[in-house]
Phi, psi and omega in degrees: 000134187286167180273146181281319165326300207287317164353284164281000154296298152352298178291344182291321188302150179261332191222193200200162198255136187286150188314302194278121182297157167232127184256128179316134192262348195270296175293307174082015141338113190234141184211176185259139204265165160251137230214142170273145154266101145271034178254152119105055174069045178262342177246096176285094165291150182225200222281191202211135185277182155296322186290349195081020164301155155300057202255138177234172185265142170292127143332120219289316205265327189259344204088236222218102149251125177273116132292348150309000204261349198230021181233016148285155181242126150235146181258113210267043145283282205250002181049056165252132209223145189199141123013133177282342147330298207273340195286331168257008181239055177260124214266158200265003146324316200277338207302319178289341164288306174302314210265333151312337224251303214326319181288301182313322176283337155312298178297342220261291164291331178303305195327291200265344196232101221251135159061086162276120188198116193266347194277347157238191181298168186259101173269194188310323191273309178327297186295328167281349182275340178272351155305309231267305170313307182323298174311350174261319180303269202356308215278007175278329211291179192237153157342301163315347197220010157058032179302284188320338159264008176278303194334286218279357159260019164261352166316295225265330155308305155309333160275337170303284200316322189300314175326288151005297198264004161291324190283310181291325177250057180334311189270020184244024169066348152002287177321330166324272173327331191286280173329284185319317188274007175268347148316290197301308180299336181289328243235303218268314149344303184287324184284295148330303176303338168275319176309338196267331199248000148280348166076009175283349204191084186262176195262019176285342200262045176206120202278297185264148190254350181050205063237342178272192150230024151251049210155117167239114175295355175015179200328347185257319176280011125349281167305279204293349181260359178285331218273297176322278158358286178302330180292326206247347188231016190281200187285138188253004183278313179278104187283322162328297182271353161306293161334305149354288176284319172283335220276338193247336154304337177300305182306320167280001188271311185296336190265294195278353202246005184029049174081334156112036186262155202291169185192135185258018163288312212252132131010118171285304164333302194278337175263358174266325186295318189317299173315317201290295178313334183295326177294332203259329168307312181318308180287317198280337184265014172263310187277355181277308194309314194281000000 
């Protein structure tokens, strides 16, 4: 007879071990990836931020689930870390280089994220340290694989989660980390879009655009969120080149969003945020102009 105890433990659980070994492509590790359970009231959605973040509500039975905490694949050997697409399909140019990187990358996370263990479930500080690799393997990736807007959304991903941990832990500077990598995400964003549109870097190798992972928003939600960015975290030292900068995100807000006129192409979400931004931009470069 089965036990009822382990029975309802079981049931409780948010994520589950994939059936199928996933083997390192850096390493030659083979381990079972851990998978979110979104059935059975484990996921409340709630409202969507400006940035397009997700935010959901806890749950009465599960508590608090981070879908953010799980779709990077890290290989808890050698911590070589990707998308889970992208994570067997590393091409073996790259390989040696990555499996070179391995000590560094290590430290890099001990440095910032305390007691990291990919060989169990994944908590919050766990899911942002799989953000916080990726964005550095990523940077091994050839072109051909669009690293750089996967980078700035595991940035920018990684600053949602610190937010997170900010919430639990007030007093552990969390908000910092949260701010630095949505820095670090504007930087890589603004950075994609010129490669992409210089023709130095395309965006074809990348399907989803996130920014979250229940919604993909794709090349236009791209645009608004490199526009975003530069508004709420780019650099401020150069008031000139700020003015610039905003001045040419208004114009792409206004070029793909037609003025903030309705279109049953775009996202309603992503065309309502649009308007607000195009406004808020808008003020700031009206109250600088005064």
């Amino acid at each position: 007879m089965m036990d009822i105890a382990s029975f309802e433990d079981r049931e409780v659980k948010a994520t589950f071990l994939s059936k199928d070994e996933v083997f390192c492509p850096v390493c030659s590790a083979a381990f079972r990836r851990e998978e979110l359970l979104t059935g059975g009231g484990r996921l409340i959605a709630g409202a969507i931020t400006d940035e397009l973040h997700r935010l959901y509500e806890p749950s009465v039975k599960y508590g608090d689930v981070y879908p953010l905490a799980y779709p990077v694949t890290v290989c808890p050997e050698c911590w070589f870390a990707a998308m889970d697409k992208d994570f067997t399909s590393l091409p073996d140019d790259d390989r040696e280089r990555i499996l070179g990187d391995q000590e560094q990358r290590m430290a890099e996370v001990a440095n910032i994220f305390p007691a990291v263990d990919f060989s169990t479930p994944r908590d919050l500080i766990d899911g942002a340290a799989s953000h916080y690799l990726a964005l550095r393997c990523y940077g091994y990736f050839p072109k051909d694989f669009s690293p750089t807007i996967k980078q700035g959304i595991c940035a920018i991903r990684a600053g949602w989660l610190f937010d997170e941990m900010q919430k639990k832990y007030p007093d552990q500077n969390f908000d910092w980390l949260a701010l630095l990598f949505k820095k670090k995400a504007q930087f890589l964003y603004s950075e994609a879009v010129y490669k992409e549109q210089s023709g130095k870097e395309p965006l074809s190798g990348i399907k989803n655009f996130g920014p979250d992972t229940d919604k993909n928003y794709g090349y236009e939600g791209a645009l608004y969120l490199s526009a975003l960015l530069q508004l709420k975290y780019g650099p401020r030292e150069d008031s000139n080149r700020r003015i610039e900068l905003l001045g040419e995100s208004k114009r792409t807000i206004a070029k793909i969003f037609g003025l903030g006129k309705s279109s049953k192409t775009k996202p309603g979400p992503l065309l309502e945020h649009a308007r607000n931004l195009y406004d808020t931009i808008n003020k700031e470069l009206n109250e600088t102009d005064d």
